[in-house]
Backbone as CSV, one residue per row, in Angstrom:
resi,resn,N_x,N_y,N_z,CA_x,CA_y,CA_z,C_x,C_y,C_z
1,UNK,-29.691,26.564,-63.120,-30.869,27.310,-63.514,-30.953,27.427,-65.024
2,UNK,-29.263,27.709,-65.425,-30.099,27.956,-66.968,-30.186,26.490,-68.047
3,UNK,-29.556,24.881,-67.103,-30.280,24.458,-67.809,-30.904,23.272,-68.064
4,UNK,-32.196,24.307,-66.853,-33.646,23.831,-66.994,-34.168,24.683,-68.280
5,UNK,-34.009,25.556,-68.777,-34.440,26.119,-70.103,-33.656,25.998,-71.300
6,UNK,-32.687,25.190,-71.570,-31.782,24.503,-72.340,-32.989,24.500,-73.817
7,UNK,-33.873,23.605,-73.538,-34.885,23.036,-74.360,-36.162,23.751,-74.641
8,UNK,-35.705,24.800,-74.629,-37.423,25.967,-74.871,-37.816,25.858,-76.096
9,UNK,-36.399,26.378,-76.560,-36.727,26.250,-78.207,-37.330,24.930,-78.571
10,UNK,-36.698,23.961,-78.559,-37.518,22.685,-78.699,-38.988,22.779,-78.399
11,UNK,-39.259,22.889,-77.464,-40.600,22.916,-76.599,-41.472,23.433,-77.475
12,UNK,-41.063,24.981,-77.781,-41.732,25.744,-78.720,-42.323,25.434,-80.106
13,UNK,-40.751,25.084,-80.638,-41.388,24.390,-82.024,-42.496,23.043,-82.082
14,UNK,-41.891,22.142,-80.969,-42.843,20.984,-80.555,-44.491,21.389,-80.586
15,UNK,-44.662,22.693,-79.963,-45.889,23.144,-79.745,-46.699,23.897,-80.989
16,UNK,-45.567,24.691,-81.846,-46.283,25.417,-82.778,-46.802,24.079,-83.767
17,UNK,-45.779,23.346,-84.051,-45.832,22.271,-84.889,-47.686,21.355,-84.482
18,UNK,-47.768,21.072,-83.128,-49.303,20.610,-82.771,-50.067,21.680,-83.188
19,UNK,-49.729,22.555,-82.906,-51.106,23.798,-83.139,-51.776,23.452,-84.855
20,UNK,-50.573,23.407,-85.686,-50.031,23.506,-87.256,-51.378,22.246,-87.389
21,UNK,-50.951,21.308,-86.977,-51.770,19.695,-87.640,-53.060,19.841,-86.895
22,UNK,-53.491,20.633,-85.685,-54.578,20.692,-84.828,-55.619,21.641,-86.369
23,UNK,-54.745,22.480,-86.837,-55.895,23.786,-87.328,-56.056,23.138,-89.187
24,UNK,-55.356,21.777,-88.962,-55.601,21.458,-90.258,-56.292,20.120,-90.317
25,UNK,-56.280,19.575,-89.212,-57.579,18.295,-89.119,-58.894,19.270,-89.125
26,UNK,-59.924,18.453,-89.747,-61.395,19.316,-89.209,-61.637,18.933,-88.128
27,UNK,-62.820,19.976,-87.944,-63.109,19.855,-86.139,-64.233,18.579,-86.273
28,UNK,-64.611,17.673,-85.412,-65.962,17.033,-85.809,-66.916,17.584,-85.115
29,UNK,-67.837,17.014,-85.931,-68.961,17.595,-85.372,-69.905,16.743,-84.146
30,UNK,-70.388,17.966,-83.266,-70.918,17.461,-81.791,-71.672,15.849,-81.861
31,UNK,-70.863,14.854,-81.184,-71.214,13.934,-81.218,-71.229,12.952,-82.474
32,UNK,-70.696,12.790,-83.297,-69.899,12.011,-84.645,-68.332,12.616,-85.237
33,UNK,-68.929,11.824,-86.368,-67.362,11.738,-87.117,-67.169,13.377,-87.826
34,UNK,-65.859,13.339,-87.609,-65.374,14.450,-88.568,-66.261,14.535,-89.440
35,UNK,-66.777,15.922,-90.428,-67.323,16.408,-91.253,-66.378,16.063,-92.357
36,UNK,-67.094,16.031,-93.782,-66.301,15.243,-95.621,-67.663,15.682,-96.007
37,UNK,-66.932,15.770,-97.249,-67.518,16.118,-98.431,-67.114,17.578,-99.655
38,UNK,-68.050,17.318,-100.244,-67.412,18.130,-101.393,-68.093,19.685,-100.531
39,UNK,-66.937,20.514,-101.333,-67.014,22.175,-100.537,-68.345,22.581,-100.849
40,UNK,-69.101,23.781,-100.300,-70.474,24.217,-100.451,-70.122,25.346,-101.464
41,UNK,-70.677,25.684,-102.508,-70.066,26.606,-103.278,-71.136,27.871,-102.558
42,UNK,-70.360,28.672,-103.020,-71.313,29.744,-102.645,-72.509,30.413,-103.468
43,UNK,-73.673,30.975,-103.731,-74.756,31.449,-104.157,-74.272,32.587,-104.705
44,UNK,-75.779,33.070,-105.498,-75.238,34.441,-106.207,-75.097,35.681,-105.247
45,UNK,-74.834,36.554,-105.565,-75.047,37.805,-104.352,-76.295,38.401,-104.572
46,UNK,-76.533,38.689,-102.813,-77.563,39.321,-102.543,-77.869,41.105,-103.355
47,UNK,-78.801,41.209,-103.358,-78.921,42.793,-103.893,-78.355,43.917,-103.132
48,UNK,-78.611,43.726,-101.430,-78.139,44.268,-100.802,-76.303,44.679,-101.046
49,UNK,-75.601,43.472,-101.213,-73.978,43.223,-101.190,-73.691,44.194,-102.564
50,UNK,-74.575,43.500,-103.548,-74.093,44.860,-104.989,-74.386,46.001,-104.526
51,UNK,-75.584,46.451,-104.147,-76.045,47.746,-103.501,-74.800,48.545,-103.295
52,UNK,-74.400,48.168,-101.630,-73.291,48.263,-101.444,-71.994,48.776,-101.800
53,UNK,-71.213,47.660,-102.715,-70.421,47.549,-103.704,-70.698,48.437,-104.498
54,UNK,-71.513,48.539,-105.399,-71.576,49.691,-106.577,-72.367,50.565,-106.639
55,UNK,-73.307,50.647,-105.291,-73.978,51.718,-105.551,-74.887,51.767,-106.647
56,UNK,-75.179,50.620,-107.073,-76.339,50.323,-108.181,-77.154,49.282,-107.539
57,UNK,-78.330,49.109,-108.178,-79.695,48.201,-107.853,-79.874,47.860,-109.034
58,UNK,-79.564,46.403,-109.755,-80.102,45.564,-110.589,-81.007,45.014,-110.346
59,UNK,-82.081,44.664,-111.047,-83.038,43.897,-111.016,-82.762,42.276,-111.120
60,UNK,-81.777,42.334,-111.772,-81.408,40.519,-112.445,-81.481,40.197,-113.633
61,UNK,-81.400,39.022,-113.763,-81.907,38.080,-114.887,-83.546,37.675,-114.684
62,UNK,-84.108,37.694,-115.446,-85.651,37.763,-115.773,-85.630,36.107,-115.307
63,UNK,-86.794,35.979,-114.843,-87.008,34.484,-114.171,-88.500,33.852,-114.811
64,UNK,-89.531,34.347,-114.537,-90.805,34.269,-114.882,-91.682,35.374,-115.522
65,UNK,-92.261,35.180,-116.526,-93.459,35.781,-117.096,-94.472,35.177,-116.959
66,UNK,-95.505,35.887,-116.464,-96.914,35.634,-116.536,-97.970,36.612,-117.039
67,UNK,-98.976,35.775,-117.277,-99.996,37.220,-118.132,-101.192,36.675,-117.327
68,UNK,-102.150,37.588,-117.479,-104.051,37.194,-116.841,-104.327,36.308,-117.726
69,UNK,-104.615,35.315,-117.304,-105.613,34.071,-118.374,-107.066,34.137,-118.797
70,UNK,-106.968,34.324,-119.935,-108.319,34.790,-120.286,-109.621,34.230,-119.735
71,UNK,-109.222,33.553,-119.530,-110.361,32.321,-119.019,-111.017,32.636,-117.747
72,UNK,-110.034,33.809,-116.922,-110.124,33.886,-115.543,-111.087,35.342,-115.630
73,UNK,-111.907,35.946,-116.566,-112.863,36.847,-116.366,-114.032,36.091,-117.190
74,UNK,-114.201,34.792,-117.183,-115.631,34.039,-117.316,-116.445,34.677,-116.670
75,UNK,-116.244,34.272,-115.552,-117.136,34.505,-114.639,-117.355,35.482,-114.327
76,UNK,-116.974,37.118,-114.600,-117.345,38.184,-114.684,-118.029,38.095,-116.144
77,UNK,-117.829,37.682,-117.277,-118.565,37.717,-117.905,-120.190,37.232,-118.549
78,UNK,-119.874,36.006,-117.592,-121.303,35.465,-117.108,-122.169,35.812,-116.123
79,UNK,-121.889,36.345,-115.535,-122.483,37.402,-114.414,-123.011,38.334,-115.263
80,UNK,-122.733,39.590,-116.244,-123.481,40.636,-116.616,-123.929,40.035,-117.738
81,UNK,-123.893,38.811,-118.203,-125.110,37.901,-119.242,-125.904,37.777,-118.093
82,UNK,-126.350,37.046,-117.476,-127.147,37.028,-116.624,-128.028,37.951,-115.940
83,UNK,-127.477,38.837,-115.970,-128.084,40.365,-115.472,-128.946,40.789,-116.657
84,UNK,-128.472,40.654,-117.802,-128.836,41.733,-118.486,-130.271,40.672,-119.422
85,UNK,-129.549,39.285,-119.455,-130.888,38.364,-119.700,-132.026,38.423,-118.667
86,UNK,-131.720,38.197,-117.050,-133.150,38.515,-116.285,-133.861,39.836,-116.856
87,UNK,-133.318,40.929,-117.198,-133.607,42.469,-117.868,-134.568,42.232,-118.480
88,UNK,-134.280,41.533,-119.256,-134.381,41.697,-120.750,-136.223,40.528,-120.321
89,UNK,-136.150,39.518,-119.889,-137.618,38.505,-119.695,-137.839,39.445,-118.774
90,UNK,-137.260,40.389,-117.897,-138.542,40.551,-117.136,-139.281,42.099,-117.858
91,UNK,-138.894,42.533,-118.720,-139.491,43.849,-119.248,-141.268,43.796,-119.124
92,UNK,-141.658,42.359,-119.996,-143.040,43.138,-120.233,-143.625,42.457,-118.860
93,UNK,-143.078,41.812,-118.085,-144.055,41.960,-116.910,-143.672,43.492,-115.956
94,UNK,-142.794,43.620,-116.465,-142.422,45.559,-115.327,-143.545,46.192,-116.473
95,UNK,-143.472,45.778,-117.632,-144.896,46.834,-118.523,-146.313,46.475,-118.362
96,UNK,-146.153,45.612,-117.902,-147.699,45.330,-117.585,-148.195,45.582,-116.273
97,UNK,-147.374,45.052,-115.287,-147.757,45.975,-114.432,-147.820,47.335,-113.814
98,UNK,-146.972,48.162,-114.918,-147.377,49.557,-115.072,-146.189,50.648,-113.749
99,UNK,-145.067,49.541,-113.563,-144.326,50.292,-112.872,-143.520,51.348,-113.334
100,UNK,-143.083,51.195,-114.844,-142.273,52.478,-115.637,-143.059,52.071,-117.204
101,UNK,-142.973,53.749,-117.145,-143.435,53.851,-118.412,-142.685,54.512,-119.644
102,UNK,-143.167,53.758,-120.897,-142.477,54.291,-122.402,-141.332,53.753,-122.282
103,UNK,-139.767,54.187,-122.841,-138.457,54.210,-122.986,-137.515,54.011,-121.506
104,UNK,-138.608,54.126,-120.480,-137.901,53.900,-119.181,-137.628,52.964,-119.087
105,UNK,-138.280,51.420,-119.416,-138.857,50.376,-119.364,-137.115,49.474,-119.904
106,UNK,-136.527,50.076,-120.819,-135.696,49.862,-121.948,-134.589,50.393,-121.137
107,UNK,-134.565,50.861,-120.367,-133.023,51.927,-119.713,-132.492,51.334,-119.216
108,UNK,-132.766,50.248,-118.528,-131.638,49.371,-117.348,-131.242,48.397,-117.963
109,UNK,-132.269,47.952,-119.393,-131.833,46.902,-120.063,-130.820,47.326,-121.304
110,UNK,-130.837,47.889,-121.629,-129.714,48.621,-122.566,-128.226,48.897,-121.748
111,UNK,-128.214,49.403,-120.736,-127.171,49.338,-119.774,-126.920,48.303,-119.231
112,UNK,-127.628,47.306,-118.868,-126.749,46.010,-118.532,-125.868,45.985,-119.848
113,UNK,-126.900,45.456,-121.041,-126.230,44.999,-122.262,-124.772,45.749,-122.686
114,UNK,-125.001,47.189,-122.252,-123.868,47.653,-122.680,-122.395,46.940,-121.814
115,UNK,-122.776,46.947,-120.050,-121.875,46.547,-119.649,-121.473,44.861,-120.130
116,UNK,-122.446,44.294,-120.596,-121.708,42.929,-120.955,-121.297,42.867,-122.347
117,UNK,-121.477,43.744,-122.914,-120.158,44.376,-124.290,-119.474,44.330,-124.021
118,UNK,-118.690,45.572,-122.612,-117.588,46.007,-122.578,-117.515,45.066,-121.780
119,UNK,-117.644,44.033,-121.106,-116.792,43.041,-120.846,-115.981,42.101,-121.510
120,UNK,-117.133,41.864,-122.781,-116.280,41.436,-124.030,-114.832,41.892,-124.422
121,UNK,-114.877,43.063,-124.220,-113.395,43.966,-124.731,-112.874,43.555,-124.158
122,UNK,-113.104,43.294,-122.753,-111.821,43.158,-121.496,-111.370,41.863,-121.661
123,UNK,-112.172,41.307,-121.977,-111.584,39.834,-122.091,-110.817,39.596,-123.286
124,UNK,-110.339,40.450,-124.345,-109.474,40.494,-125.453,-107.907,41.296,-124.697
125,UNK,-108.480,42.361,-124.214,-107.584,43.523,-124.163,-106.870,42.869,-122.418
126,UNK,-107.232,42.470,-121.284,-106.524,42.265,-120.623,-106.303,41.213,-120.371
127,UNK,-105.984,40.460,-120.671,-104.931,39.455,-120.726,-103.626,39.871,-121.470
128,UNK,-103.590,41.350,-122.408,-102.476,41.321,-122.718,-101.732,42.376,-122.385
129,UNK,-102.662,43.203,-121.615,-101.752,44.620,-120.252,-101.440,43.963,-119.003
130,UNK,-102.217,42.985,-118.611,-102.142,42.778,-117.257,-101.665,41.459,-116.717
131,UNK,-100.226,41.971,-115.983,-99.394,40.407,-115.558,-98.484,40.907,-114.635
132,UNK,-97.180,40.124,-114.805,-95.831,40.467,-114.363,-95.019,39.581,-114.302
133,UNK,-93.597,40.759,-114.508,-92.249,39.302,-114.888,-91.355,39.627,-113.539
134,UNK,-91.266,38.054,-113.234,-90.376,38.148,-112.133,-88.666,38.295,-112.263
135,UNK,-87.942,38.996,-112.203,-86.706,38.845,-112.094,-85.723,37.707,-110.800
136,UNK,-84.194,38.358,-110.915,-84.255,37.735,-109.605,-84.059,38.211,-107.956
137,UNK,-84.577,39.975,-108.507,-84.504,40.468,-107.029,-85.514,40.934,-107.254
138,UNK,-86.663,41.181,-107.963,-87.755,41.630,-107.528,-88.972,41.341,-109.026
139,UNK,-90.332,42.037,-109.016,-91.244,42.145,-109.988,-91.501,42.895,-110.331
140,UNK,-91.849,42.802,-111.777,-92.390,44.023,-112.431,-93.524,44.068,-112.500
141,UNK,-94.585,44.586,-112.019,-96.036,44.036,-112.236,-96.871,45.373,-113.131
142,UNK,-97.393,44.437,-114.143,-98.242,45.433,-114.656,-99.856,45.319,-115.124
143,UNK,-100.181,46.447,-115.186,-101.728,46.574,-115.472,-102.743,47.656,-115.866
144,UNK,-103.841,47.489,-116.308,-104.190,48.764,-116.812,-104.450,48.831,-118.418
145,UNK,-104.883,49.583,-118.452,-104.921,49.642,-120.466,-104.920,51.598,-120.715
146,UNK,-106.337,51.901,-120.326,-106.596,53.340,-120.817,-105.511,54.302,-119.419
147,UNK,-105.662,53.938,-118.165,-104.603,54.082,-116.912,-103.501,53.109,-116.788
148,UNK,-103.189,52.651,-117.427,-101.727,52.152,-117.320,-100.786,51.814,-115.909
149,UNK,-100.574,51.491,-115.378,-99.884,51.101,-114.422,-98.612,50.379,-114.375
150,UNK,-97.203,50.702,-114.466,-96.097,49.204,-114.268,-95.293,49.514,-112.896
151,UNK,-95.381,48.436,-112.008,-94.564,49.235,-110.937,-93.478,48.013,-110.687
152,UNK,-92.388,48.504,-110.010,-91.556,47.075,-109.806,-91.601,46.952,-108.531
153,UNK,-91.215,46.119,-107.824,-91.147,45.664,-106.347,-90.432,45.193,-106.083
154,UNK,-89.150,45.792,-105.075,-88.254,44.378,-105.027,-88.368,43.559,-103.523
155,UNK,-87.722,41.894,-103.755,-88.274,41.599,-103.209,-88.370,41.607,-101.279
156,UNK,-87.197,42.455,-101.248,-86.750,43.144,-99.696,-87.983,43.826,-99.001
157,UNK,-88.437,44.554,-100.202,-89.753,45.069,-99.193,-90.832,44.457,-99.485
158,UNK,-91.170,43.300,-99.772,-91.986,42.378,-99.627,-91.669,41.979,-97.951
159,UNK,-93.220,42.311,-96.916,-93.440,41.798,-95.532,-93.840,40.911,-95.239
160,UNK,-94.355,40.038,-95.574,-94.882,38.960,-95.652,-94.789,37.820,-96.741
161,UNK,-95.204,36.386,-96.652,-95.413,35.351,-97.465,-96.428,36.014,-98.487
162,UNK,-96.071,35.425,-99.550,-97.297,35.343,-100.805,-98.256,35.116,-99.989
163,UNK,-99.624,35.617,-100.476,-100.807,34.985,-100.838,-101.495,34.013,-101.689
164,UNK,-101.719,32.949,-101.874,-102.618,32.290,-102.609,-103.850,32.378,-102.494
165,UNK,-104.638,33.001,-103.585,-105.862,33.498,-103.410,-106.961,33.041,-104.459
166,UNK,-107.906,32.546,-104.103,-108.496,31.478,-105.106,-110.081,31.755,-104.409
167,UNK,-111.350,32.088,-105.337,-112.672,32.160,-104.950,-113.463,31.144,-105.581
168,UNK,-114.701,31.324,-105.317,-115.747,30.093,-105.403,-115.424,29.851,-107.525
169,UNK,-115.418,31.064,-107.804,-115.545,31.101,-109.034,-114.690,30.968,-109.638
170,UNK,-113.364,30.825,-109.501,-112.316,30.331,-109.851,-111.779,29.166,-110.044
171,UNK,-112.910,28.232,-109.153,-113.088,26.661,-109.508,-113.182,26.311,-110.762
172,UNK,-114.577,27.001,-111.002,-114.838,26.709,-112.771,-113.840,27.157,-113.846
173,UNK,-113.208,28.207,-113.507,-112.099,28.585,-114.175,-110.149,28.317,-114.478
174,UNK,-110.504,27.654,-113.255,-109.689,26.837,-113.358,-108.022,27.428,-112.603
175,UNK,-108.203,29.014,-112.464,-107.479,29.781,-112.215,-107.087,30.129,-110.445
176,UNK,-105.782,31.170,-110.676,-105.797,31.462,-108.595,-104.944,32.911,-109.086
177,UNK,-105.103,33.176,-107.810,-104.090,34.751,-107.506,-103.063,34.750,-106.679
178,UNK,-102.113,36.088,-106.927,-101.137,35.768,-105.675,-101.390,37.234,-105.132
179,UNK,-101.236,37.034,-103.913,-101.005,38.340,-103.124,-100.091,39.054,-102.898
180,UNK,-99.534,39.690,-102.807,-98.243,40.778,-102.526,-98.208,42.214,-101.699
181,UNK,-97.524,41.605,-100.001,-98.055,43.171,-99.542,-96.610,43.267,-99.120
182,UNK,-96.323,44.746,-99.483,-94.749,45.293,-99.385,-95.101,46.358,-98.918
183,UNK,-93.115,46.772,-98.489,-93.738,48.397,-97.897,-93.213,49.124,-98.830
184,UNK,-94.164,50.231,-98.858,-93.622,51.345,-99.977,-93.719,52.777,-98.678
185,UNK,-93.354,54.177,-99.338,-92.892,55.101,-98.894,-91.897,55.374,-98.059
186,UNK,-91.143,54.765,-98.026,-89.970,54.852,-96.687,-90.006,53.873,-96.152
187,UNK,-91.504,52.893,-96.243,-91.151,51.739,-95.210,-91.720,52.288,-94.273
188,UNK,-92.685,53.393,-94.169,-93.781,54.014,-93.034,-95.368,53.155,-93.284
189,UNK,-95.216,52.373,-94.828,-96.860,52.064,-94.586,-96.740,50.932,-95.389
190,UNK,-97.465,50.257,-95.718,-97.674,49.060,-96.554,-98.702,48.993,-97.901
191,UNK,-98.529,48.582,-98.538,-99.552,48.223,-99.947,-99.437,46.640,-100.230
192,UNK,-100.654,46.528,-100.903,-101.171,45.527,-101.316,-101.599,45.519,-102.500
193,UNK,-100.964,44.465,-103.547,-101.041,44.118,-104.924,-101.675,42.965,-105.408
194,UNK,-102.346,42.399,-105.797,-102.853,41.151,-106.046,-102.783,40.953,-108.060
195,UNK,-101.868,40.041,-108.144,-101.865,39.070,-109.112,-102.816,38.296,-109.855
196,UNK,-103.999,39.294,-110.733,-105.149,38.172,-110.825,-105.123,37.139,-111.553
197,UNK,-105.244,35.843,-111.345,-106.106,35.082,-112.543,-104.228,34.613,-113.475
198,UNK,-103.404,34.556,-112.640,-102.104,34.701,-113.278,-101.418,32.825,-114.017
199,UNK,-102.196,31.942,-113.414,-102.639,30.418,-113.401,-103.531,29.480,-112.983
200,UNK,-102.987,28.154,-113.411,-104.102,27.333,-112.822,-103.317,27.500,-111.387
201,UNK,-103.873,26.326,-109.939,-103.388,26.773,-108.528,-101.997,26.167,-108.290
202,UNK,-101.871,24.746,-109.326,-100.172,24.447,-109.158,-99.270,25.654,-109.693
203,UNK,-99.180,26.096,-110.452,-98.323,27.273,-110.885,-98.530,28.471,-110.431
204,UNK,-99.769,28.634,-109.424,-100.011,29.468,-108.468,-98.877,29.532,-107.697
205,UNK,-98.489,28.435,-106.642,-98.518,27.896,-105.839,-96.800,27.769,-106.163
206,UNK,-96.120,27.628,-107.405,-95.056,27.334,-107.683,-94.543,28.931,-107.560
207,UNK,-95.404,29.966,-108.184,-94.728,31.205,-108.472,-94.154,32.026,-106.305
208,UNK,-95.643,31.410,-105.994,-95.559,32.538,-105.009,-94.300,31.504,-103.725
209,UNK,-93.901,30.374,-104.147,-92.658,29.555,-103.239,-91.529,29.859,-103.604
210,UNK,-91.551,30.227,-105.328,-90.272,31.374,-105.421,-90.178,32.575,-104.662
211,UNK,-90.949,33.036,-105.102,-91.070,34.645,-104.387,-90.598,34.333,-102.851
212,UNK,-91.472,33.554,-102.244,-90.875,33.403,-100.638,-89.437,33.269,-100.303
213,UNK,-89.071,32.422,-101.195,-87.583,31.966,-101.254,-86.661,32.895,-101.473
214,UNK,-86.897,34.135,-102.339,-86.128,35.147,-103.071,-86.160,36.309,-101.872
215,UNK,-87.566,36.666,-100.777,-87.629,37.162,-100.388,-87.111,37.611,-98.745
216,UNK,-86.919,36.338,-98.386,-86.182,36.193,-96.950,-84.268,36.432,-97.236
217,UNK,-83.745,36.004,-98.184,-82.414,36.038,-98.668,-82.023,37.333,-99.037
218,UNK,-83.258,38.264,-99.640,-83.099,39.913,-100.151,-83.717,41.042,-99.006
219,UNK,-84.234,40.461,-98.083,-84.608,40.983,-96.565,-83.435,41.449,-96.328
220,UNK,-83.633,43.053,-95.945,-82.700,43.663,-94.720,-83.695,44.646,-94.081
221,UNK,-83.004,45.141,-93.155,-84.035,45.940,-92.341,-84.399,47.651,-92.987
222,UNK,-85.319,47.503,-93.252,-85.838,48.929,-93.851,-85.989,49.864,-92.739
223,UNK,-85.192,51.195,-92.649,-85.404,52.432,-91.579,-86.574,53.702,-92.134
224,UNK,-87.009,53.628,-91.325,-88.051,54.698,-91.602,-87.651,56.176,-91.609
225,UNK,-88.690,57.101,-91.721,-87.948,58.197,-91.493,-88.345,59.027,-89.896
226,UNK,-88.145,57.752,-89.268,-87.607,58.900,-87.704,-86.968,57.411,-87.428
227,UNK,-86.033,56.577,-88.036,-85.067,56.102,-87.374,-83.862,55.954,-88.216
């Protein structure tokens, strides 16, 4: 009896020794050759993992700046030329036919004109309040001049894909928008931001495939407040 177990020890080492060369060949993969190649390095960390870790929220390293292109309130500005020129030819037929009289005549046309002044301004003054710089966990978006606005967003509570948003009149201009709807308050409701006039539609189109990209990788699940 004892020796049929003479050779255990043998046996044993025989066996650890296969296990040893088994866990150091690679496995192949289903249906071909063993897997080669150079190692996958790993990516930067998620916001979530620092979160975590330090109990801080960096924004990143700054990635993109963009500003409103001036070019992209033409067409608001040709619109209240237009308004305020029909005004203006149609006065003395509104005076002749006797629909307003004296200084009345002059009131709607002075107020167009004024509003296509102050469009003038806008087209100096915003293009240089109104944009946003992308980092690499979220945006800073800003806007506004006399109300001011800068808010950041990161890109976790972004719910959806960009928008690319582009109208009839934006043809001539050459310009597009991006959309941005995230959740804000707890993650009980959603908002919506739109990017106006921020490029032509390739660099549209380039900004908001980052954003997508940044945004599924910085996704975790947001709890509300009754869960």
């Amino acid at each position: 009896m004892v020796a049929e177990f003479r050779d255990t020890a043998a046996r044993l080492r025989a066996c650890e020794d296969a296990l040893g060369a088994a866990a150091r060949v690679p496995s192949p993969a289903p249906g071909g050759p063993p897997l080669a190649g150079r190692p996958l390095t790993p990516g930067p960390p998620t916001l979530r993992s620092q979160s975590d870790a330090h109990r801080v929220a960096d924004r990143g390293e700054p990635r993109i700046s963009v500003r409103l292109k001036a070019r992209h309130l033409l067409i608001l500005i040709a619109k209240r030329f237009l308004i305020s020129a029909v005004l203006t030819l149609a006065v003395p037929l509104i005076g002749r036919v006797g629909l307003m009289g004296g200084g009345l005549i002059l009131l709607p046309v002075l107020v167009s004109w004024i509003f296509f002044l102050a469009s003038l301004i806008l087209l100096l003054v915003r293009p240089r309040t109104n944009g946003a710089d992308f980092y690499e966990y979220g945006v800073d978006v800003k806007s506004g001049f006399i109300k001011r606005k800068v808010q950041f967003i990161w890109y976790y509570q972004i719910v959806e894909s960009p928008s690319y948003v582009r109208t009839f009149g934006t043809y001539f201009t050459n310009t597009a928008s991006l959309g941005l709807r995230y959740n804000e308050a707890g993650a009980s409701s959603t908002a919506y931001v739109e990017l106006s006039g921020i490029g032509n539609p390739n660099e549209v189109r380039e900004i908001g495939r980052y954003v997508e990209s940044r945004t599924f990788p910085e996704r975790h699940p947001i709890r509300g407040p009754w869960t």
